[in-house]
C-alpha positions in Angstrom: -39.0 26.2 -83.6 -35.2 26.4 -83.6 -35.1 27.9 -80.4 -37.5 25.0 -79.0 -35.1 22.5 -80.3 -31.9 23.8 -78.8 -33.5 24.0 -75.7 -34.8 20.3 -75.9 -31.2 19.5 -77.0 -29.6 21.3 -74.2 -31.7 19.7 -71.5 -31.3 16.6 -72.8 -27.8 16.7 -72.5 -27.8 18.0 -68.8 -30.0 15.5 -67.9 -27.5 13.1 -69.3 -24.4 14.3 -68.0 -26.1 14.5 -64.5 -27.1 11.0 -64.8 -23.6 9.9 -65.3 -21.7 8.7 -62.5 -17.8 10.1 -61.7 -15.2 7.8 -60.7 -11.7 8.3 -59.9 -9.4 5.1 -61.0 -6.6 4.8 -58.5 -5.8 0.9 -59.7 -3.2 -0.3 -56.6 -1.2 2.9 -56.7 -0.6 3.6 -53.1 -2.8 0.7 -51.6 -1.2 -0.2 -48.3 1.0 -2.9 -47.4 -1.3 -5.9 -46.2 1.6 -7.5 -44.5 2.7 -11.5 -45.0 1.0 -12.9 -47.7 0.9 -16.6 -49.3 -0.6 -18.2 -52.4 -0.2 -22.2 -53.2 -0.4 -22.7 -57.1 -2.8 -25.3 -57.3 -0.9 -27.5 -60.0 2.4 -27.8 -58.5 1.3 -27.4 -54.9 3.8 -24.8 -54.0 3.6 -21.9 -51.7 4.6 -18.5 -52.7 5.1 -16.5 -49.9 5.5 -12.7 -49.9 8.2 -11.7 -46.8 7.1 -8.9 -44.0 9.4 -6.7 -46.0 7.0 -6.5 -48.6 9.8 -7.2 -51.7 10.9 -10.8 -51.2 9.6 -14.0 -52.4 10.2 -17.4 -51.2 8.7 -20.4 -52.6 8.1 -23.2 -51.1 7.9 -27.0 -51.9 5.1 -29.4 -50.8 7.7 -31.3 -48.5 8.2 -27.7 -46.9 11.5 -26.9 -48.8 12.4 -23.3 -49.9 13.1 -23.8 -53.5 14.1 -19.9 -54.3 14.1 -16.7 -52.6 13.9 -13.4 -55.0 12.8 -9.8 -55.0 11.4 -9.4 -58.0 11.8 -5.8 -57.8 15.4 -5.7 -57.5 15.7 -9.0 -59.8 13.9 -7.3 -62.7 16.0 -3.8 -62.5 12.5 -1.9 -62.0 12.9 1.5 -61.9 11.4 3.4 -58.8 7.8 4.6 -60.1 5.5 6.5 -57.8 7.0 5.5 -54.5 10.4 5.2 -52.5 9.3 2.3 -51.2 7.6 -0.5 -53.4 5.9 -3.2 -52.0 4.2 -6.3 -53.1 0.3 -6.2 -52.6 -1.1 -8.6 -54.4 0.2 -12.5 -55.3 -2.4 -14.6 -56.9 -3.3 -16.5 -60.3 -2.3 -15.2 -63.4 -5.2 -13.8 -65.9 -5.5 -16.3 -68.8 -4.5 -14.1 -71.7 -1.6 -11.8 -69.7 1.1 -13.5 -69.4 4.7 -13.3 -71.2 5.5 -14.9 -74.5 6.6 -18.4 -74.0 5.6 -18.9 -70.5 3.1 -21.6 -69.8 0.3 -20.2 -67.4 -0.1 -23.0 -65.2 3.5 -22.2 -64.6 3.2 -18.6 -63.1 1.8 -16.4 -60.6 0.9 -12.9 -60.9 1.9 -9.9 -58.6 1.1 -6.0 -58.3 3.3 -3.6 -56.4 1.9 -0.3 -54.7 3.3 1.6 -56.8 0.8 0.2 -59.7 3.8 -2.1 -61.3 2.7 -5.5 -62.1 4.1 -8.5 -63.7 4.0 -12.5 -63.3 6.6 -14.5 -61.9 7.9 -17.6 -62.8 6.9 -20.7 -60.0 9.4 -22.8 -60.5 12.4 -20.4 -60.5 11.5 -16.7 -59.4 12.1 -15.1 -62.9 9.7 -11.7 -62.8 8.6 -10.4 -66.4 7.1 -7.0 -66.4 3.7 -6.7 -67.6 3.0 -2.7 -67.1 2.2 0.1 -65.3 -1.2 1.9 -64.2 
């Protein structure tokens, strides 16, 4: 009976594991460059642009005045993680409960870098807060 239940168990398991589904999580780590990129922060109305270099930010106003220009890479004193080359690949809203102490999130934008860095930026002057790394 012992032996009939092991081998129940043991099957049961295989089955299981076979079942189960294998995925390899790469997060933005190495995701290439998409070129240009723009978001307008719907509160404020101002444009974020990312530059063709892939590192610089401009924002701009809704009169079509460039309020800043930063790389938040540089700015921030990020050390170089993964990549020689780090490059801004996604600019967007930030989440609702990741953003830096004290910052208001109508009041920022969040960005991811290739190299799996990713922060939020300040709208109304540039200022990039780390968040983590994948």
């Amino acid at each position: 009976m012992k032996t009939v239940c092991l081998v129940a168990f043991a099957f049961s398991t295989l089955f299981f594991c076979a079942a189960q589904k294998s995925v390899t999580y790469v997060a933005h780590y190495l995701e290439p460059f998409p070129g240009p990129q723009a978001y307008k922060d719907l509160s404020s109305g101002t444009i974020l642009y990312v530059e063709s270099d892939g590192r610089h930010v401009a924002a701009i106003s809704p009169e079509g005045k460039i309020l800043w220009n930063r790389d938040p890479f540089s700015d921030a004193h990020l050390e170089f993680y993964r990549t020689d080359k780090p490059q801004i690949i996604f600019i967007g809203p930030a989440k609702a409960d990741d953003y830096p102490k004290g910052w208001k999130r109508k009041e920022i934008a969040a960005i991811a870098f290739n190299n799996s860095q990713f922060g939020d930026l300040r709208i109304g002057d540039g200022e990039f807060q780390i968040l983590g790394r994948d």
